[in-house]
C-alpha positions as CSV (number, residue, x, y, z in Angstrom):
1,X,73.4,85.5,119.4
2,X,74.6,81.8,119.0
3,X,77.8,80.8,119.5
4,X,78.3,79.8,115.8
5,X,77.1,83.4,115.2
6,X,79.3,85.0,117.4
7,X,82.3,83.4,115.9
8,X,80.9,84.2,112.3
9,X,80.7,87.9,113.4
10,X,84.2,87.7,115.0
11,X,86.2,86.0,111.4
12,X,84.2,88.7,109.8
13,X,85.4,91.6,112.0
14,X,89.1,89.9,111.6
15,X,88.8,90.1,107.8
16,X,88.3,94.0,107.9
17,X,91.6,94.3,110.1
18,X,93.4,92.5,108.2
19,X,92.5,94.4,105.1
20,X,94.1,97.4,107.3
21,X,96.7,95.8,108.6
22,X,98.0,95.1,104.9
23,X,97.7,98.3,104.1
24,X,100.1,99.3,107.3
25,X,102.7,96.5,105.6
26,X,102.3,97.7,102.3
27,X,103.2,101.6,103.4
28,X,105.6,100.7,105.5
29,X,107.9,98.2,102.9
30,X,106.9,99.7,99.6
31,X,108.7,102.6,100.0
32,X,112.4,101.8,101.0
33,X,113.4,100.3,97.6
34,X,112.2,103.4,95.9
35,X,113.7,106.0,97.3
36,X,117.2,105.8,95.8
37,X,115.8,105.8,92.3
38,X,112.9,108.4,93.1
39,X,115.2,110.7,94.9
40,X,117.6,110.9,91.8
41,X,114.7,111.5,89.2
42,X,113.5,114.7,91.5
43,X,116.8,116.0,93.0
44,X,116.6,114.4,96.3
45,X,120.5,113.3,97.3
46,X,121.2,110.9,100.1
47,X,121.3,113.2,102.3
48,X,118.0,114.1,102.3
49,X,116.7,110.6,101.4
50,X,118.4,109.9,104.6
51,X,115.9,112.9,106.5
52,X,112.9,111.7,104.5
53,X,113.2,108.8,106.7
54,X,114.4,110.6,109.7
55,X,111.2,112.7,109.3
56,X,109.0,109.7,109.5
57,X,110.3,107.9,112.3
58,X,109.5,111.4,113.8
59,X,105.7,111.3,112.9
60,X,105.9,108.1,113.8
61,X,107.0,109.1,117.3
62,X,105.0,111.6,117.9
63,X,101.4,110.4,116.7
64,X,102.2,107.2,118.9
65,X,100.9,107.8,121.7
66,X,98.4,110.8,120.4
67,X,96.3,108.7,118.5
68,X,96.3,106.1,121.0
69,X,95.3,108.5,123.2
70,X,92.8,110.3,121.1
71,X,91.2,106.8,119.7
72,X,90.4,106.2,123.9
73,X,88.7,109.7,124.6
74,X,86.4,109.8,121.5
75,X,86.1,106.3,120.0
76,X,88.2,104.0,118.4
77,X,86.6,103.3,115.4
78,X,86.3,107.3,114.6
79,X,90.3,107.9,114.9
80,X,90.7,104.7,113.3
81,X,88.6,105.9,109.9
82,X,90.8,109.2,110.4
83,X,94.1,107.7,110.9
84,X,93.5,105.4,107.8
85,X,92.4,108.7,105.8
86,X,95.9,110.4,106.4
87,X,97.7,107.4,105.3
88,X,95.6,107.0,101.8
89,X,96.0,111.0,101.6
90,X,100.1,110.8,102.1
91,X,99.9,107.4,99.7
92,X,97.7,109.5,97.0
93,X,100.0,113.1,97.5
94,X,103.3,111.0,97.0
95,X,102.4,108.4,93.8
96,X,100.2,112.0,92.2
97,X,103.0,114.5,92.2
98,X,106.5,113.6,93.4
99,X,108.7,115.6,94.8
100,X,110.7,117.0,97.4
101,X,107.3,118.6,99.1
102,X,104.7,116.2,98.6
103,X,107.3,113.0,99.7
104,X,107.8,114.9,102.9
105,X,103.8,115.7,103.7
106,X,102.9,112.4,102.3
107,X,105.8,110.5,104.7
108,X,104.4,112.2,107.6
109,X,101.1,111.2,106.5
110,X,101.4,107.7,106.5
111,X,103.2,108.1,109.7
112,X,99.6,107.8,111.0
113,X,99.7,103.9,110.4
114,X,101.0,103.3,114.1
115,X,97.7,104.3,115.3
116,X,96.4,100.8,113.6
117,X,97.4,98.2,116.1
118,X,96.4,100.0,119.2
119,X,93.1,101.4,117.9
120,X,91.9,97.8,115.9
121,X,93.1,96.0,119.5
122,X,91.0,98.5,121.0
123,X,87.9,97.1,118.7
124,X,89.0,93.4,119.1
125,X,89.3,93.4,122.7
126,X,85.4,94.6,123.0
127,X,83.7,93.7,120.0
128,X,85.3,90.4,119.5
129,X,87.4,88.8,122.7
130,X,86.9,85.3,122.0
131,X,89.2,86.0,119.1
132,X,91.8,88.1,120.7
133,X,94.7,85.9,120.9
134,X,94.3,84.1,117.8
135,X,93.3,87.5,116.0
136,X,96.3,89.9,117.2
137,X,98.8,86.7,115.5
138,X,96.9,86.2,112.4
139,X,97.2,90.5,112.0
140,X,100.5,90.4,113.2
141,X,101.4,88.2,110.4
142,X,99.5,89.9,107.5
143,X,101.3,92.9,108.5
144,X,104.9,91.2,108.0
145,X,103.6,89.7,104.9
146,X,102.5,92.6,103.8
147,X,105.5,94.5,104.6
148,X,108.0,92.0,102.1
149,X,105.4,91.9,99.7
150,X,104.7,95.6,99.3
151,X,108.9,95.8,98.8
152,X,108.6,93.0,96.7
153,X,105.8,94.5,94.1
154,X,106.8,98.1,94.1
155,X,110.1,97.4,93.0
156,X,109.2,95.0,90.1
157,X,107.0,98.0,89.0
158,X,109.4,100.3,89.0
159,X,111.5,98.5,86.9
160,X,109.7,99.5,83.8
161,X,109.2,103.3,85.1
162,X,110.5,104.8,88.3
163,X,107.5,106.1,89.3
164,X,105.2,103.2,88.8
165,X,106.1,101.9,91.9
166,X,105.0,105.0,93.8
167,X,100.8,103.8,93.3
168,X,101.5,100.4,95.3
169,X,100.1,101.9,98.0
170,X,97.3,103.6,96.7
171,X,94.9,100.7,96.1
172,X,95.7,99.3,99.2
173,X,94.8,102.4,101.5
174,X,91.2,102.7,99.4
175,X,90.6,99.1,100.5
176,X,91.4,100.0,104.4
177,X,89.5,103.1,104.4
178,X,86.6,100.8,102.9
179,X,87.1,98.5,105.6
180,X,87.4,100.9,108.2
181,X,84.0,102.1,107.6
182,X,82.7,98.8,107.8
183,X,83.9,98.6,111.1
184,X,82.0,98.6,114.3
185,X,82.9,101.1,117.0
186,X,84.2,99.7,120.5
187,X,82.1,100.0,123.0
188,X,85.1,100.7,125.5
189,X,83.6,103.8,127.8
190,X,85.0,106.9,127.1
191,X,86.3,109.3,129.4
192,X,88.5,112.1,130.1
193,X,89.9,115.4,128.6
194,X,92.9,116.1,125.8
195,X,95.7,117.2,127.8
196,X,97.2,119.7,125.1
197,X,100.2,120.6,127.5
198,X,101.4,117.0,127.9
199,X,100.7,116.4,124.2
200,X,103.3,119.0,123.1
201,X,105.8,118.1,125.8
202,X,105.5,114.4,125.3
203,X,105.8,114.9,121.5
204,X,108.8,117.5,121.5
205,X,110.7,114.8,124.0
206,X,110.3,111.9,121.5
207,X,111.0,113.8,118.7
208,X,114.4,115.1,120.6
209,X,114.8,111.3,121.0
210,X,114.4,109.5,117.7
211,X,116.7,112.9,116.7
212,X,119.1,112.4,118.6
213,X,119.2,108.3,118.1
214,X,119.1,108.7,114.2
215,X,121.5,111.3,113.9
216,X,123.9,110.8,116.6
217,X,126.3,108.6,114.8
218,X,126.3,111.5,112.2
219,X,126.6,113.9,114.2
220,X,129.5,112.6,117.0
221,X,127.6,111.4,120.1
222,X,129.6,113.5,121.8
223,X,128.8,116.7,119.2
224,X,127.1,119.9,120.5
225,X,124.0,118.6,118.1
226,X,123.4,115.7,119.9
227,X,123.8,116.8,123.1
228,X,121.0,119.6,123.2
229,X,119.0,117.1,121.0
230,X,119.5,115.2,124.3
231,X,119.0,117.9,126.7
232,X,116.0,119.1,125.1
233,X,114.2,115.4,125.4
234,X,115.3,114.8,129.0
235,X,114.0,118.4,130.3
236,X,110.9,118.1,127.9
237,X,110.2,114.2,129.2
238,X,110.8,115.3,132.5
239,X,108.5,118.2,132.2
240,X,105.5,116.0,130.7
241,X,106.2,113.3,133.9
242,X,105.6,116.4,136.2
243,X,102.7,117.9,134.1
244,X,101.3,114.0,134.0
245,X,101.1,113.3,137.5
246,X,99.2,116.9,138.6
247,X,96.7,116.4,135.7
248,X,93.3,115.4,136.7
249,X,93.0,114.4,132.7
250,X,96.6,112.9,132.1
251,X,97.7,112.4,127.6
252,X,99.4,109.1,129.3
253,X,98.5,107.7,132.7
254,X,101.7,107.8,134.3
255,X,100.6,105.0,136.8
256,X,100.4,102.5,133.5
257,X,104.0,102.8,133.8
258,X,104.3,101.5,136.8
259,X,101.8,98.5,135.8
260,X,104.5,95.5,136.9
261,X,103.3,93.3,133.4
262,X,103.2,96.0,131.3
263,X,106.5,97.3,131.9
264,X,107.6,93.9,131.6
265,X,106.0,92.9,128.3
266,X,107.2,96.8,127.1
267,X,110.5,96.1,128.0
268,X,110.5,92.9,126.5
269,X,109.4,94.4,123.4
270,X,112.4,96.8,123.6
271,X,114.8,94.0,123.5
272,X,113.3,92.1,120.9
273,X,113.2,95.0,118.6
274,X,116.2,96.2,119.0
275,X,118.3,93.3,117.1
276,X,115.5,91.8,114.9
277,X,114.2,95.4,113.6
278,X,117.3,97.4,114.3
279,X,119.3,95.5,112.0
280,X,116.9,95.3,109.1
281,X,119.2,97.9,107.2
282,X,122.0,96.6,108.2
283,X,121.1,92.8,106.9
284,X,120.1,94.6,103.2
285,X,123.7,95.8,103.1
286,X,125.6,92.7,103.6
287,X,123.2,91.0,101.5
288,X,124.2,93.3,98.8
289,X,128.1,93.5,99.7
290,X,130.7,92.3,97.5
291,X,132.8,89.5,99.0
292,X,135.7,90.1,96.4
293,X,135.6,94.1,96.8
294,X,134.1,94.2,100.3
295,X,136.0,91.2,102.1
296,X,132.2,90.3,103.3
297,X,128.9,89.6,102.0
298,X,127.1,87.9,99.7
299,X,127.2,90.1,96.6
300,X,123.3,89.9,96.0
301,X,121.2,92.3,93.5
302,X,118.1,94.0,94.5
303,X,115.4,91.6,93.7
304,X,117.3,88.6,95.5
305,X,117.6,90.8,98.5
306,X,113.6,91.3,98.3
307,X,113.7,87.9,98.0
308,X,115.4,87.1,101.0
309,X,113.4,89.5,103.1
310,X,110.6,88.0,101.9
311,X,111.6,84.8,102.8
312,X,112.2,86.3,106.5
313,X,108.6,87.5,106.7
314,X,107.2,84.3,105.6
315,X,109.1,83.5,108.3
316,X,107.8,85.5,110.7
317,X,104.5,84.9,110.1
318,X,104.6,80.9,111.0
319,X,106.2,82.5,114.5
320,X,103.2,84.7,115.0
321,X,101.0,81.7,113.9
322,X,102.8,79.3,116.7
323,X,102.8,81.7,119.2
324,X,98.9,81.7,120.8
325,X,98.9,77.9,120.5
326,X,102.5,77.9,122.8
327,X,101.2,80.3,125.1
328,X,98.1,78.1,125.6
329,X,100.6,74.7,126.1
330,X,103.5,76.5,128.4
331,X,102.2,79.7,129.5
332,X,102.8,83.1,129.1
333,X,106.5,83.4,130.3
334,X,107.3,80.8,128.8
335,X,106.4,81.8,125.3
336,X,107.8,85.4,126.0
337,X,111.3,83.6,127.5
338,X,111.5,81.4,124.2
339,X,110.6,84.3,121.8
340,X,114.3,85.6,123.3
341,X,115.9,82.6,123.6
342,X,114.9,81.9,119.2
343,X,115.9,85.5,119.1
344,X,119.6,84.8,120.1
345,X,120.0,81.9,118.7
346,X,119.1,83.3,114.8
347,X,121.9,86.2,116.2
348,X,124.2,83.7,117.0
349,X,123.8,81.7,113.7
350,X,124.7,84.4,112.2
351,X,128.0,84.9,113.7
352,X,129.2,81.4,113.1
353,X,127.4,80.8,109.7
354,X,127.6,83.6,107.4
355,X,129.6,82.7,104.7
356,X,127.2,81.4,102.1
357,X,123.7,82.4,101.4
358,X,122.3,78.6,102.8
359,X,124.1,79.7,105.7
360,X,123.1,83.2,106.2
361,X,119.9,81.7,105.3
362,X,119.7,79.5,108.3
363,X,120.4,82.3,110.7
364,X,118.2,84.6,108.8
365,X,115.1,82.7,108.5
366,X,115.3,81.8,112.9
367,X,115.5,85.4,113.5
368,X,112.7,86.4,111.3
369,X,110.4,84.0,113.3
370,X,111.5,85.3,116.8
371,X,110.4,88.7,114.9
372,X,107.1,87.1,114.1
373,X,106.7,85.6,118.2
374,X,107.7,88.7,120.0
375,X,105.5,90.8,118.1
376,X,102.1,88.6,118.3
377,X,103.1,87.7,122.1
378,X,103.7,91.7,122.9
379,X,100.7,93.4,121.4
380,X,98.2,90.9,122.5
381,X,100.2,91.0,126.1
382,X,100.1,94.8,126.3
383,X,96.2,95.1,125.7
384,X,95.4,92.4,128.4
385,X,97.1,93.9,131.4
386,X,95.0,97.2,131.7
387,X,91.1,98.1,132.3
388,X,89.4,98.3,128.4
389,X,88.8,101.5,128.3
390,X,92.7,102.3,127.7
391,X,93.2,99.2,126.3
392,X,94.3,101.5,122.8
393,X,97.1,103.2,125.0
394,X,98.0,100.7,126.6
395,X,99.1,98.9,123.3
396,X,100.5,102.1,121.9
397,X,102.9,102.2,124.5
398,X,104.4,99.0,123.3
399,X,104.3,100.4,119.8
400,X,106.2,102.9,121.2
401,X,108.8,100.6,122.9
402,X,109.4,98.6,119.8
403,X,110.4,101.9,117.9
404,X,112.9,103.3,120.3
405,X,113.9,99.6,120.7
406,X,114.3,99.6,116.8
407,X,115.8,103.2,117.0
408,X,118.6,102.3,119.2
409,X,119.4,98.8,117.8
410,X,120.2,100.5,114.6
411,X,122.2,103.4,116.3
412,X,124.2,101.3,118.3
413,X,124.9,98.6,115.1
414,X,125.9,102.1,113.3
415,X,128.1,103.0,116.1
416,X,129.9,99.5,116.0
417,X,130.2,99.9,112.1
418,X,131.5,103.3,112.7
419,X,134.1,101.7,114.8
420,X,135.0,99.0,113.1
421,X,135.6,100.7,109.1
422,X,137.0,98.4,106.5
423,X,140.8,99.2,104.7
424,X,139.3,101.4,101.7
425,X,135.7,102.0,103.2
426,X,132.5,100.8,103.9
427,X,132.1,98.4,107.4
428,X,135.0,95.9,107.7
429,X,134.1,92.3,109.3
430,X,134.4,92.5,112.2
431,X,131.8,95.1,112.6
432,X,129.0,92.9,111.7
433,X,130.6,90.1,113.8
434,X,130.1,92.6,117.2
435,X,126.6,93.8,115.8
436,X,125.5,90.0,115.3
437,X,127.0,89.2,119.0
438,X,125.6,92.6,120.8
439,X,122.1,91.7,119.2
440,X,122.4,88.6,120.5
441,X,123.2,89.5,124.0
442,X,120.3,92.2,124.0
443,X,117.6,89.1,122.4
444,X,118.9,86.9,126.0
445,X,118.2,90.1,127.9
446,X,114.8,89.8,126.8
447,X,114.4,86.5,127.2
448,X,115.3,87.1,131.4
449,X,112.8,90.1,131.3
450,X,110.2,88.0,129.7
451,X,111.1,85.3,132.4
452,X,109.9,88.0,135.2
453,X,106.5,88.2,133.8
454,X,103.5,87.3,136.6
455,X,101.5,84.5,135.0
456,X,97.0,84.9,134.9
457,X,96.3,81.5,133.6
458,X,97.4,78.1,134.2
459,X,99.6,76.5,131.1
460,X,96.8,75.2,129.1
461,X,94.0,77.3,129.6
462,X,93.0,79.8,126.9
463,X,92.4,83.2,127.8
464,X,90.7,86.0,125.6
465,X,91.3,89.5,126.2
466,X,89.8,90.8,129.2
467,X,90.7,93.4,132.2
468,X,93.1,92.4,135.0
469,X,91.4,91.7,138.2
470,X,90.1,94.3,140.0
471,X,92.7,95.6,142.3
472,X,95.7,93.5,140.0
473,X,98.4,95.9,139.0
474,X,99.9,92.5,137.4
């Protein structure tokens, strides 16, 4: 094939992902304006609003690393058409009949939208290399698009019926299974056995996890609750390490752990997430806070909230856009270090200028495209540093990173708002002031990790996605 084919074949496989991809966005924003209205028409209070969420960062979680996993042992491109069939079965379930049932299924369901990424890098990486860099930032921006405009449109819908809103997904998820199926398969080698014992333990740990980080601040930290959530995760981790190591057909090779630039680029990812994802909820509620009632806030309705968030996104995606191009002109490192360093600046924006919605706007918009860098530089990162063939695991541990990352960053900004109440209620100041600052700090921690990172190519010198050298744990 020509070269001017190849490259015709490769936009065209990168159309198909990003037809996915939008679909991820669209499930994953449409949702969260709903809820409040929905859970009032069928009987759901905030409470259990509150553990329809906690139940999805729990699918999310657990199907992490399994369909990762899964996608390496018996083909990308087959888990991939499955995966994209649970989320347009949840989508379908929830807009057809809601309730307090079908919301949970359906929830659960679309959890399977973290298998995306790793499984479509595990295509791109084999069928398409030449595009790999370029390819994971254009998809990494189509999904933050995605995810503001999928907010955006559900809630106008609903405006004229409550449950209107609840379709947005639908059409979307037809369009990805269609595009799934057009799809080529990866042609990775496949290899191994499904380690059911390690799948259980691995997914009761996480689960105990996410619990335990959601809830704690409900709970008391220091509650009988969250400590045998706790318990329960560190013996059931611990176990799966154990269980790992004597397998002859590991769930998650253990010694990808140990991979010097994948732990770096994971723990990156960690930090990153933890301030510009972790304080996504938090950043709707000031928004929406009354200055005159609250003492903070910008006293914003619902729409110019979407608004701003969609503004953020945009953001984001001209950070994903810039990031393959920086890479290429200062190197790896570099690109990660800055991603941080943008990162704590937005945070720090924030603190000073907060006052008025230019302001806030300013701070806002530089932290939404450190959300867009970190997240194009990390999932391209994480499926360069291991062998192809678990190049979809690889990148699902990173998934996995950015939602404890996001997990904790919103458990620890819930712990400082806990600590820091206003004089009637609600969060006083102050408490945003320490969450901004702690965000911050976290953001520069990434940016030193990111500085620890072994460079492969010169400054200057593109590189697609390919294996480390042979007998290169970095």
């Amino acid at each position: 094939m020509t070269v001017t084919g190849a490259m015709r074949r490769g936009r065209g496989l990168l159309a198909c992902m990003a037809v996915i991809v939008v679909c991820s966005g669209v499930v994953q924003g449409y949702l969260t304006p709903l809820l409040p209205v929905v859970g009032r028409r069928v009987g759901i209070s905030g409470v259990g609003q509150n553990d329809l969420y906690l139940l999805s960062q729990l699918a999310f979680a657990a199907l992490t690393p399994l369909l990762s996993r899964w996608g390496d042992i018996h083909g990308h491109r087959r888990l991939l058409r499955i995966a994209v069939a649970m989320v347009a079965g949840g989508s379908l379930l929830i807009a057809a009949a809601p309730g307090t049932a079908t919301l949970a299924v359906g929830m659960v369901s679309q959890g399977a939208v973290v298998g995306f990424f790793p499984l479509l890098a595990g295509i791109l990486r084999s069928r398409a290399p030449e595009h790999g860099r370029t390819g994971m930032s254009v998809l990494v921006g189509a999904l933050l698009l995605s995810i503001g405009v999928g907010g955006l449109v559900a809630g106008s819908l609903s405006e004229e019926h409550a449950f209107a809103g609840l379709w947005t997904a639908v059409p979307f998820a037809l369009l990805a299974l269609a595009a799934a199926v057009a799809l080529p398969d990866s042609t990775a080698p496949r290899a191994g056995r499904f380690n059911t014992p390690a799948a259980v333990l691995l997914t009761v740990g996480l689960a105990a996890l996410v619990l335990v980080l959601a809830q704690g601040g409900t709970w008391g930290w220091a509650s009988t609750r969250s400590m045998a959530a706790l318990a329960v995760a560190v013996v059931s981790l611990t176990a799966w390490v154990g269980v790992e190591r004597r397998s002859a057909h590991p769930l998650v090779d253990v010694g990808l752990l140990r991979n010097p630039r994948l732990a770096v680029v994971s723990a990156h990812t960690f930090c990153a997430a933890f301030g510009t994802i972790g304080f996504l909820g938090a950043n709707a509620v000031f928004l929406g806070a009354d200055p005159d009632g609250d003492g903070y806030g910008l006293g914003l309705g619902s729409q110019a909230i979407a608004l701003v968030s969609l503004a953020m996104v945009v953001a984001g995606c001209a950070g994903s856009a810039a990031t393959p191009r920086l890479a290429r002109l200062v190197g790896d490192r570099t690109a990660l270090a800055a991603g941080g360093c943008v990162g704590a600046a937005g945070f720090l924006l924030l603190v000073f200028l907060h006052r008025t919605l230019p302001e806030y706007l300013l701070g806002a918009l530089v932290v939404g495209v450190a959300t867009g860098m970190f997240e194009a530089a990390t999932r391209t990162l994480s499926a360069e540093v291991v062998e192809e063939a678990e190049t979809a695991l690889s990148v699902g541990l990173n998934e996995l990173a950015l939602s404890l990352g996001a997990a904790i960053g919103a458990a620890v900004i819930g712990a400082l708002f806990a600590a820091h109440p206003a004089t009637g209620r609600g969060v006083g100041p102050a408490g945003y002031l320490w969450s901004w600052s702690v965000c911050a700090t976290v953001a520069l921690a990434g940016d030193a990790v990111g500085l620890l990172l072994r460079e492969t190519a010169a400054p200057g010198r593109a590189r697609a996605f390919g294996p480390a050298a042979s007998g290169e744990a970095a």
